[in-house]
N, C-alpha and C positions, 0 to 999 in steps of 0.2 A: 551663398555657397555653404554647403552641408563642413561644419569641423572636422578635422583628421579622428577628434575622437569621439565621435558620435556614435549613437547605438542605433541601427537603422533594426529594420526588418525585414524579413523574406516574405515578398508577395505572396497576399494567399495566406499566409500564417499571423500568429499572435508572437512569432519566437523571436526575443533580440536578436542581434548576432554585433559581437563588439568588435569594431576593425582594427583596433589596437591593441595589442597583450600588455601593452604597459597600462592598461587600467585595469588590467588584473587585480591588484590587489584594493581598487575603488568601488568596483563592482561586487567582488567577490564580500569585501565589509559589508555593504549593501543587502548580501541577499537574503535578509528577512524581509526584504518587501514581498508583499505575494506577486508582483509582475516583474520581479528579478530572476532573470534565465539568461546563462552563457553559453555561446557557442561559439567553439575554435572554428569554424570557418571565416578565417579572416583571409587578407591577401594572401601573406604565407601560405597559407593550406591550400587557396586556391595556384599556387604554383608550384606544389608539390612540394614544398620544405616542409611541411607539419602533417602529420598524421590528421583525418577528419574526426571529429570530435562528434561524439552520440551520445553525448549524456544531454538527457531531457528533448533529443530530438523524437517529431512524431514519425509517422510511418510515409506521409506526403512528403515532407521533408525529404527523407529518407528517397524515397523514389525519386524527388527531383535530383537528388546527387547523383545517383545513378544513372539516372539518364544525358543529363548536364556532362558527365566522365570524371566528375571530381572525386569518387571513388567507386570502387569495385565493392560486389558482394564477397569477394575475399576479405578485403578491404575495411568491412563491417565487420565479419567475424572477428579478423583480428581486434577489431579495436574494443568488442563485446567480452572477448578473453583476457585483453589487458585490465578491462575495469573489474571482472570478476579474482583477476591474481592480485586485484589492490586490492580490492574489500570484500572480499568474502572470507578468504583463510587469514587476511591479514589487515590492520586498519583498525575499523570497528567489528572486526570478526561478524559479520552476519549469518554464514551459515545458513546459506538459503538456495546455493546450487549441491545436488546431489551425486551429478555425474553429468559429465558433459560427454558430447554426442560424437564419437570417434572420428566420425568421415564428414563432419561438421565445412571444412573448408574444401572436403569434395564435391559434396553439396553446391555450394558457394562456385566452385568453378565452372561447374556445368551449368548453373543458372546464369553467370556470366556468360558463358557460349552462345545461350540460347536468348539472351540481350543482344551478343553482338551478332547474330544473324538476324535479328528483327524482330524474334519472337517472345513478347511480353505475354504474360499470362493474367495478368490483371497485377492490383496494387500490392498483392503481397509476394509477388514475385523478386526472388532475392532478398528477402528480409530475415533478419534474425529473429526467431520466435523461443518460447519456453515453455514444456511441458510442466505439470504435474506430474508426481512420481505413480499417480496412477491410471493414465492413461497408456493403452498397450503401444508398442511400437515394436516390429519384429527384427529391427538391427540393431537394439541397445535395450537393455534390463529394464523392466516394470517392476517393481518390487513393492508399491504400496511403504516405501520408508521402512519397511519389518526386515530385520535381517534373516527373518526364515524366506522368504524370497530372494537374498541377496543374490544378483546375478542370473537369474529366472528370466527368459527368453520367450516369451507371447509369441505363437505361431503369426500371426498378422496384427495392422493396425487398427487402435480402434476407428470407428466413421469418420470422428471430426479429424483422426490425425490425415487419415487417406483421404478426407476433402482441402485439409491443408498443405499438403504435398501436391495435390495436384492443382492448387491454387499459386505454386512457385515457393510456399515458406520455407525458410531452412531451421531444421529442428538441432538449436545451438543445445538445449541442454536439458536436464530434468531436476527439478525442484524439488527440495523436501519437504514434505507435510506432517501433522498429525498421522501419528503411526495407523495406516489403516482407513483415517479418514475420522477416527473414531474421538473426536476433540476436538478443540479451537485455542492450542496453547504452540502447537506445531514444535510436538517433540517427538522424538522417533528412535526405536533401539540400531536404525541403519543411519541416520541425519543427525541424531543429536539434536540441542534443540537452536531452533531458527533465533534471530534477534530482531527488532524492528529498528532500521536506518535512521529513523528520526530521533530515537535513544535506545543503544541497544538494552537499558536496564529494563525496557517495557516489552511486552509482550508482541507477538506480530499476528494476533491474533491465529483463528484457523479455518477449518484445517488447511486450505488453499494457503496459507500461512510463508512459506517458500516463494511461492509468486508471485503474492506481495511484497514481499521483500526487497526481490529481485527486479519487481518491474522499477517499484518506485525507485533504487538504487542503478537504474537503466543500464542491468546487464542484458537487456533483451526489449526488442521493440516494444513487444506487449505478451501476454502469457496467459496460461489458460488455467484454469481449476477447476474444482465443481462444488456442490454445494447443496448439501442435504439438510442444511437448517444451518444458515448464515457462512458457510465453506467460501463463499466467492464475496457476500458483501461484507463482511467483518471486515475479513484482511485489506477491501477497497476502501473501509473506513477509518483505517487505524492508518493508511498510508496516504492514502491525499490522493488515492485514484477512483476508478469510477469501475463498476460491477451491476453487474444483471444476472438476477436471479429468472431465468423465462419462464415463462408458461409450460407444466409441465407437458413433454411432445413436441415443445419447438424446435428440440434438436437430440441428436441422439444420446445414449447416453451406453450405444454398445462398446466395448472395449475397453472401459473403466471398470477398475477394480470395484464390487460393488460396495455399498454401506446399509443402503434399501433404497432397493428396485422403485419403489412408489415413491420417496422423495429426493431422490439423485437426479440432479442438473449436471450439466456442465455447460462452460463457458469460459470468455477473456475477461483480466480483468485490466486497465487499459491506464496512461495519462492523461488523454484525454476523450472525449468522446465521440470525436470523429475518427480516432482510433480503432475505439470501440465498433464502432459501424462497422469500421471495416472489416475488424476480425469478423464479429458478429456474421457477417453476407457469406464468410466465408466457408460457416460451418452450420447454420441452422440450414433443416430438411428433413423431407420425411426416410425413413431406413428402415426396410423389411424386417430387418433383427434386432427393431424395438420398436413393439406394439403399443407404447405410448403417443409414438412420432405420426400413425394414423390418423389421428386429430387432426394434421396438415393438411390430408388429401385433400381435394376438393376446394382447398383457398390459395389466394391469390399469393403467388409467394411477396416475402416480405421482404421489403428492401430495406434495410435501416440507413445507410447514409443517405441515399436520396428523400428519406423522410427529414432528416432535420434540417430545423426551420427554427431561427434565433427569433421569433415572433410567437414562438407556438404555446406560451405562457398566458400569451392575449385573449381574454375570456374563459378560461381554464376555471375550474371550482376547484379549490384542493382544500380537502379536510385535517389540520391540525389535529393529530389526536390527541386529548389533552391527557391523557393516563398516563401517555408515556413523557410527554412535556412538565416535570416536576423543576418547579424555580428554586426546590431547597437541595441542602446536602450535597453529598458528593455528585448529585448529578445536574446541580443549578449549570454548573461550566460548562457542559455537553447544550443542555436547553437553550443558553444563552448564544451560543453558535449554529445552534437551527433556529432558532426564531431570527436568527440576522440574516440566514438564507430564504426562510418565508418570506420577510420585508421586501427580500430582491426580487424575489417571485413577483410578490403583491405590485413593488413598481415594475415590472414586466408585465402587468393589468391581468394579472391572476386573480381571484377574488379566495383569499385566505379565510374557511368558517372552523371556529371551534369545534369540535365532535366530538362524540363518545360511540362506541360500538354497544349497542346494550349487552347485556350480560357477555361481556367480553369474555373474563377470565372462566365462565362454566363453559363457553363455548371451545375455548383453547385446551379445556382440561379431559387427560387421555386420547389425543389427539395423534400422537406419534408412533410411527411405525419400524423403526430404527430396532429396537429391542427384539420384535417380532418378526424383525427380515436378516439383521445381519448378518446370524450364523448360516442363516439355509440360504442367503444369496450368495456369501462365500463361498460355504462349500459346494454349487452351482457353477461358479464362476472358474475354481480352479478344476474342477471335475471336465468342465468343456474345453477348458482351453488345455489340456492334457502336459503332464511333464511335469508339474509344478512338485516341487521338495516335500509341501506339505499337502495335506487333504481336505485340514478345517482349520478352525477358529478353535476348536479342543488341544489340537496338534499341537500348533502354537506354544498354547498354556503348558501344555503336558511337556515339552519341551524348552521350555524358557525362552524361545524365541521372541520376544517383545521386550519392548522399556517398562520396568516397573510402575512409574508411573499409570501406566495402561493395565497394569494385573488387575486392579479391583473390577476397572469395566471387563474387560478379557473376560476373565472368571465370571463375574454374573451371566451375562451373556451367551456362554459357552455351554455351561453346569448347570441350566433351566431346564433341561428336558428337552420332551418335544414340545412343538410350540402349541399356547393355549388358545386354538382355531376359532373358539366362538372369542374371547378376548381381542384377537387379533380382525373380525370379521367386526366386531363391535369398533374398535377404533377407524376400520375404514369409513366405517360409515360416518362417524364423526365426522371424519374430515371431509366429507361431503357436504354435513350438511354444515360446517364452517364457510367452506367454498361459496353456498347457497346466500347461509347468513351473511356473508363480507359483501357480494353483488348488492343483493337485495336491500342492504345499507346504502350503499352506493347510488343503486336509482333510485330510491327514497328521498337521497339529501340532495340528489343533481349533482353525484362527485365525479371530478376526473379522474381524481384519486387522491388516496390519503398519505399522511407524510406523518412523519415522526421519528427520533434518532436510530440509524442503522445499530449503535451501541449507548445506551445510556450514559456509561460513563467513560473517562480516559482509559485505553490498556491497562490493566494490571501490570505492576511490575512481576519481573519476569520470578513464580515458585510462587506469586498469590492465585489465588481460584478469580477468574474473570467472572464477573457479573456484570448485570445491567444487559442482557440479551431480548432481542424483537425478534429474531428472527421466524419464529415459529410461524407467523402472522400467515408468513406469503408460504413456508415451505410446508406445513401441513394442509393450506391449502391447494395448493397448488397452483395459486395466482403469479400472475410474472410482478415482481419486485427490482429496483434499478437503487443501488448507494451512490449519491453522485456526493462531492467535497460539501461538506460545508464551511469549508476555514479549519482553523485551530481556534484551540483552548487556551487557556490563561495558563496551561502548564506547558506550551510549546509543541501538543500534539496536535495531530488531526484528526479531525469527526466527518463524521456523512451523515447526510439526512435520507432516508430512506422512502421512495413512491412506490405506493402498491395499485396497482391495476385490476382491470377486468380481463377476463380470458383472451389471449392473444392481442391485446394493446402495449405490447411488448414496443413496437416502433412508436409508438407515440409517448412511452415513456422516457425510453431513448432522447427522444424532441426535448421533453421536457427539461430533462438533466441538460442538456444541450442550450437550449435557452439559458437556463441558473449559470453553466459555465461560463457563456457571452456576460452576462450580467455582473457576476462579481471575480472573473478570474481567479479563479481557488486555488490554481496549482501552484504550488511550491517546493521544488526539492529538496531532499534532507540534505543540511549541510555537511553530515560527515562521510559523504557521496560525492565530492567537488568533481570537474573534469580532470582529467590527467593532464599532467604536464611533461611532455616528450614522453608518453605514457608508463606515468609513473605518479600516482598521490602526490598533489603538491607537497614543497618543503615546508615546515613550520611558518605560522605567520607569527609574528612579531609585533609586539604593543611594548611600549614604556610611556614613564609617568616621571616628572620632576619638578618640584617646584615646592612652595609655601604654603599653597591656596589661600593667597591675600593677604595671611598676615604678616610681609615685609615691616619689619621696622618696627615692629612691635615688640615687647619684650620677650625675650624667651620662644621667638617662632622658630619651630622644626622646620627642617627642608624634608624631603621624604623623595627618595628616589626607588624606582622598580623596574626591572626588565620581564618580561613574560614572553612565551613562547608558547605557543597554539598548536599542538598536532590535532589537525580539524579531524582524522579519521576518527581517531581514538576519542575526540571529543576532550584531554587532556590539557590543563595550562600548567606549566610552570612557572615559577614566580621567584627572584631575588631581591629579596627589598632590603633596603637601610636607610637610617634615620640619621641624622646631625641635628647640631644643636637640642639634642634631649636626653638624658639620663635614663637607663634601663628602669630604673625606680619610679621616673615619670610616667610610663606609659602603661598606659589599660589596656589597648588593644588595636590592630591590625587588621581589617578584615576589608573585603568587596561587597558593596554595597549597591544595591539598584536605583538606580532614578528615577523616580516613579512614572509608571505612564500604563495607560488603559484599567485592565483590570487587575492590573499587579505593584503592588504597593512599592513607594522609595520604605525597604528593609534588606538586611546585613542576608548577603545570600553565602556566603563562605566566610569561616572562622580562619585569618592567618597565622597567626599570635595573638597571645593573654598578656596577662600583668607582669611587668619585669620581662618584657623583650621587645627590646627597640630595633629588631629587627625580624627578615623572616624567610626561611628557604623552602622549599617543597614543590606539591604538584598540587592540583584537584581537579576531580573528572566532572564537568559537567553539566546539567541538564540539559533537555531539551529548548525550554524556557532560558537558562542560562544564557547558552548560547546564542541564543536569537537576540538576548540583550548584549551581550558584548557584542556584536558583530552589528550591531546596528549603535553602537556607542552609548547605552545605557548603564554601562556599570565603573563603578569610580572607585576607588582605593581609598580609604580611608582611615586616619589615624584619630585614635580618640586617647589621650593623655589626663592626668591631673590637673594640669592648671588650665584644660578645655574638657572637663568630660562630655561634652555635647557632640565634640567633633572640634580639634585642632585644624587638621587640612583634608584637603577630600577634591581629589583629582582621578580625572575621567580617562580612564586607558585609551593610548593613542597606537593608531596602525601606523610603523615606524614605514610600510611602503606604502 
């Protein structure tokens, strides 16, 4: 007979679901494990005393509730609004929804109606979704995050929104990006800048920047962005979700604000990858009013869920690029978490070979058409879609309407003239014959495809310049590229490992990442994202510490006692300690210290007190790494004195529930 507090799962899924709230706070210490996932559908919920619980739910999930009557598409919204009123303006301040969607729970009612007369529309019918701030939509503001748009009203939607409308999704909200599109720090003079969930101190990369945020913090089923040289996989990398960059033409790319025409994608980026599929079905096709999307005609359309297949690893060739695989420096940590998802690969009978792309870097070099398109597809873009406040990309500038940050690019961009035609005729070609070069690499070495990190190294923290970018690989070519998880770092973020393809092997890259997710379960939520409780951020958790650590009965042993208090949003502990049996003149020092384990050394990770204080009060914010070690029971209080400078007592923070 199954325990009262067993953690079963929902057929058909990977998702726990715990029957007991009273192991709340056992599970919730726990979840640094990567297969630690909660969800409030306990008995309560199922009889309507508890609100349904969506954090970390997928979209099948999601449909089974609704269908099941355990709740309504009203139902969802609300509960998508509560998690955004905990953590976005408040908690860890994320700052990653920009405006939410006015008739958001009108929406919701009518797709309810059209459930309870029979008519399902497929899986995204009633679900909550999340825009980009630059995709058009003609009943709530597009504004590209610039407040020279603020409030700027798009006559119509663009493709993918008007395919996901009439797919059943409901559009909860729009997300803020890189002003423009024009970045991958996701700061905006309309948005302010975004945070990443997993530590707001680090960057949420960009420009899609908002959506990552948001998905991974599951204010919205899944969301979409786009991506002109790494826009949709960064942000899938830095947040432990999964991104596809597709083949340029696999889907539209009308009704987004442009950045260049020639390498603007768009797409979801997802938690997981049968997510993914699903958005994906939902919105690639071919569209009259982008002559990219013509490459479709004529094939067979592309099914992504029905393509994957947790086997599709099996016999696969995939190229390690090894340029971008560096085991030193700051970017050994990143390495070390792709070559662990190779390994998975490789036991999922992938055959993992070394490679190099020859002259790689003269091939990548002038390759980009961003500079040569984005003032004249701007000024294109607001000229057709008529009404708009401003005219250009000059306008802007001449105006001050942008975040300073953005003046340097703004102004070059803008103040270049007319565009230098053969320059810009000379880069297309390039990137053709990159295009050319990356295949022809490919059937040379019998690749499936090639991998290497989606970002070299951790996020920057937030006002450093991010480095360590691939992106260029797939988006000056134009090839379909997929970031799926590959774990965390040794710093407590998350990385992706990136596959690049052949033209339109878009679904069998999809497979791929699919397989890798079967194999090593990546997904992890950020802990300062918990579920709500009676929907509200839980209350502080609670640790203390008491005792001698061993040395009773000895001469001169201190007792050392501590209470702490955890606000998980804010990522914040406070701390009251005090000492007995020791003399302020005895003691050295105060501080939390790690126990060692993996790749992260037993060393002093926070200073409490110095010399001459036997005791200690305050707070401290922190890390991402931190926290994964407290909450998994690796970090221990320790006192270091005179007559033990080694260490007197050293006791392991206890979760008092």
């Amino acid at each position: 007979m199954e325990p009262d507090n067993a953690v079963a799962r929902i057929p058909g899924t990977r998702r726990p679901v715990v029957r007991n709230l009273a192991l709340w706070g056992l599970v919730f210490a726990g979840a640094a494990s990567s297969t630690a996932r909660l969800s409030a559908q306990t008995a309560e919920a199922a009889a309507g005393s508890a609100p349904f619980e969506v954090w970390e739910a997928s979209i099948p999930e999601l449909q089974e509730a609704l269908e099941s009557g355990r709740v309504s598409s009203a139902g969802l919204v609300d509960a998508y609004l509560a998690r955004i009123a905990a953590y976005d303006r408040a908690g860890p301040t994320l700052n990653a929804i920009i405006r939410l969607h006015p008739t958001a729970r009108e929406q919701a009612r009518r797709l309810d109606a059209e459930r309870a007369a029979g008519q399902v529309r497929g899986p995204l019918h009633g679900i909550p979704i999340l825009l980009k701030d630059n995709y058009d939509t003609f009943d709530m503001p597009t504004a590209g995050s610039t407040v020279a748009l603020a409030g700027w009203m798009p006559p119509d939607d663009a493709f993918q929104v008007r395919k996901l409308r009439a797919a059943g999704a409901i559009i909860l909200a729009k997300t803020n990006m890189h002003e423009l599109a024009a970045g991958i720090t996701s700061i905006s003079s309309l948005g302010g800048q975004t945070r990443n969930p997993y530590d707001p101190a680090r960057n949420p990369g960009g420009s899609s920047g908002g959506t990552g945020a948001a998905v991974a913090a599951s204010f919205g089923a899944v969301g979409w962005g786009s991506d002109t040289c790494g826009s949709i996989r960064i942000p899938s990398s830095v947040h432990n979700l999964v991104g596809l960059r597709p083949t340029k033409g696999l889907s539209s790319i009308d009704g987004l604000i442009p950045l260049s025409h020639t390498q603007d994608t768009g797409g979801p980026l997802a938690r997981s990858v049968v997510d993914l599929a699903i958005a994906l079905d939902a919105t690639v096709g071919a569209d009259a009013a982008d002559r990219a999307t013509e490459a479709m005609r004529g094939r067979e359309p592309v099914g992504f869920r029905a393509a994957l297949d947790a086997g599709s690893l099996a016999g696969a060739r995939i190229g390690a690029l090894t340029d971008w695989l560096s085991d030193s420096g700051a970017e050994a940590p990143v390495t070390a978490a792709v070559r662990t998802a190779l390994d998975a690969m490789a036991a999922a009978g992938a055959e993992i070979v070394e490679v190099e792309i020859p002259e790689q870097d003269s091939l990548l070099a002038n390759t980009s058409v961003i500079g040569h398109e984005f003032a004249v597809d701007l000024a294109d873009y607001l000229a057709a879609a008529g009404g708009a406040p401003v005219a250009s990309l000059g306008e802007i500038v001449e105006l001050g309407l942008h975040h300073e940050q953005l003046d340097g690019t703004f102004r070059r961009r803008s103040e270049a003239g007319p565009r230098d035609e053969a320059a810009y005729a000379e880069a297309l070609e390039r990137q053709a014959a990159l295009r050319e070069a990356i295949v022809a690499f490919m059937d040379a070495e019998r690749l499936d495809a090639i991998a290497y990190p989606t970002l070299r190294r951790d996020p920057a923290r937030i006002g450093s310049p991010p480095v360590g970018g691939t992106c260029q690989l797939a988006a000056h070519s134009g090839l379909p590229a997929i970031s799926a998880p590959a774990g965390f770092t040794r710093t407590g973020m998350p990385t992706g490992v990136e596959l690049i393809g052949r033209p339109f092997d878009d679904a069998r890259l999809v497979s791929f990442a699919y397989a890798l997710e079967r194999a090593i379960e990546p997904r992890r939520a950020p802990h300062r994202t918990p579920p709500l409780v009676d929907g509200r951020a839980p209350a502080p958790h609670r640790f203390s510490v008491a005792g001698d650590g061993g040395w009773a009965g000895r001469p001169a042993a201190p007792h050392l006692t501590g209470s702490f208090s955890l606000d998980l949003p804010r990522g914040t502990l406070r701390y009251l300690i005090s000492t007995s049996g020791l003399g302020p003149a005895d003691a050295h020092a105060i501080v939390l210290q790690r126990r060692g384990s993996g790749t992260r050394p037993n060393a002093v990770v926070r200073h409490l007190s110095g010399p001459g204080h036997a005791s200690a009060e305050g707070s401290v914010t922190l890390s991402a790494a931190d926290l994964d070690d407290l909450l998994a029971g690796r970090i221990e209080l320790a006192l270091y004195t005179a007559g033990r400078p080694l260490g007197a007592v050293r006791l392991v923070l206890s979760p008092e529930d």
